[in-house]
C-alpha positions in Angstrom: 49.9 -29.2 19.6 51.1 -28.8 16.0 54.8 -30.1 16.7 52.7 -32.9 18.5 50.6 -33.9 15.6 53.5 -33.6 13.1 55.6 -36.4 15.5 52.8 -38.5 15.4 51.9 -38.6 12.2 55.9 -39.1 11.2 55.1 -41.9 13.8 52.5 -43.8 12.0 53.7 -43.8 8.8 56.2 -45.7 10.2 54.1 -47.8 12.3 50.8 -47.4 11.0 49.0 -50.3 13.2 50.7 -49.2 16.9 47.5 -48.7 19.0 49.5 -46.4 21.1 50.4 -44.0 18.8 46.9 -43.8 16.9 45.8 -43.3 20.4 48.2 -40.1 20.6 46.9 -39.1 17.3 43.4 -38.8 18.4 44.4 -36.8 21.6 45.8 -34.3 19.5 42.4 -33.9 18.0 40.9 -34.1 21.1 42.9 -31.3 22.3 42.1 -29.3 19.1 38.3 -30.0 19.9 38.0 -32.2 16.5 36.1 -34.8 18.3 34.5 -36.1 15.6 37.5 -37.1 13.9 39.4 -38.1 17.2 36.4 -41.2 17.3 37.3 -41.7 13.6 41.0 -42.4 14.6 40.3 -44.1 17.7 37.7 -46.7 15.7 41.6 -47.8 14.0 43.0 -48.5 17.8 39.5 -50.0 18.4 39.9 -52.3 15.5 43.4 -53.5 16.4 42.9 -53.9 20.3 39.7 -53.3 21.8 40.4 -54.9 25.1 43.5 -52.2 25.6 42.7 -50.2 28.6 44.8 -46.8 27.2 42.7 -47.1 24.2 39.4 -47.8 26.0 40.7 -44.8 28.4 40.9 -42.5 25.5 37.4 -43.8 24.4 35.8 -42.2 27.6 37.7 -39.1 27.4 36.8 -38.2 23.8 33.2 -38.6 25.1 33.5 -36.6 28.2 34.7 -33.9 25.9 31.5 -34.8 23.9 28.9 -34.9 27.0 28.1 -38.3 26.0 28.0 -39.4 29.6 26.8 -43.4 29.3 28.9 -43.6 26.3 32.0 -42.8 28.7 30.9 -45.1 31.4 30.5 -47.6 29.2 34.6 -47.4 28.2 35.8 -46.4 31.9 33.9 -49.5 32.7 36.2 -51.7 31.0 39.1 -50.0 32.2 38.2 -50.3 35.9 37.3 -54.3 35.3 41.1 -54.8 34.2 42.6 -52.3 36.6 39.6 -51.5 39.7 42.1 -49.4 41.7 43.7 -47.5 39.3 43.7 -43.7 40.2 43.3 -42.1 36.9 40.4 -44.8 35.6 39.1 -43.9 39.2 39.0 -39.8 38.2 37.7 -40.1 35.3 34.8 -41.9 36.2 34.3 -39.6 39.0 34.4 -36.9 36.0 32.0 -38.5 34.1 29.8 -39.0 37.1 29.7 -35.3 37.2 28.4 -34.8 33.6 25.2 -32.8 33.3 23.3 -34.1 30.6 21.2 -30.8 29.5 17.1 -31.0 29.7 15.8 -31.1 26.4 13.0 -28.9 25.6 9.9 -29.2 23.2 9.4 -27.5 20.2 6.3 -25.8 21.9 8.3 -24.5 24.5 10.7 -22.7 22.2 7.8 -21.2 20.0 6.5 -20.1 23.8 9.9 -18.0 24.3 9.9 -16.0 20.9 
């Protein structure tokens, strides 16, 4: 992941505004469980081409990673109206179909368990 990141970044100084590799950038994060900062990046690929299905892709994977389930339907949605059969766009929302969003619990019940 380290060589990775270090091609990348070589990348974008190069090309600072190619979607694609900002998109790589933030997977590398992603991968290193910085997901915080992999939405920072991706809100740069965002900026220069919203409509772009890899960078819309990469939007629901951060925030599968992040449990965020109708914030990652809300990307692979826009994904599967360019491209409907597409197998990956196709697994991933079947992924984040199978996101368990936890129960929250009151304060009360917490002070009930100590």
């Amino acid at each position: 992941i380290l060589r990775a990141e270090k091609s990348v970044k070589e990348g974008l100084k190069l090309e600072p505004d190619n979607s694609w590799g900002i998109r790589l950038y933030a997977r590398v994060y992603r991968y290193k469980g910085s997901l915080d900062k992999a939405l920072e990046v991706m809100k740069k690929a965002l900026a220069l081409n919203a409509n772009d299905v890899g960078v819309n892709a990469e939007m629901a994977e951060i925030y599968i990673a992040k449990k965020e389930k109708e914030k990652a339907m809300e990307y692979i949605k826009k994904c599967l109206q360019k491209e409907p059969r597409n197998s990956y766009f196709n697994e991933i929302k079947q992924r984040i179909e199978r996101i368990e969003t936890a129960p929250q619990t009151s304060i009360q019940e917490n002070r009930d368990t100590m």
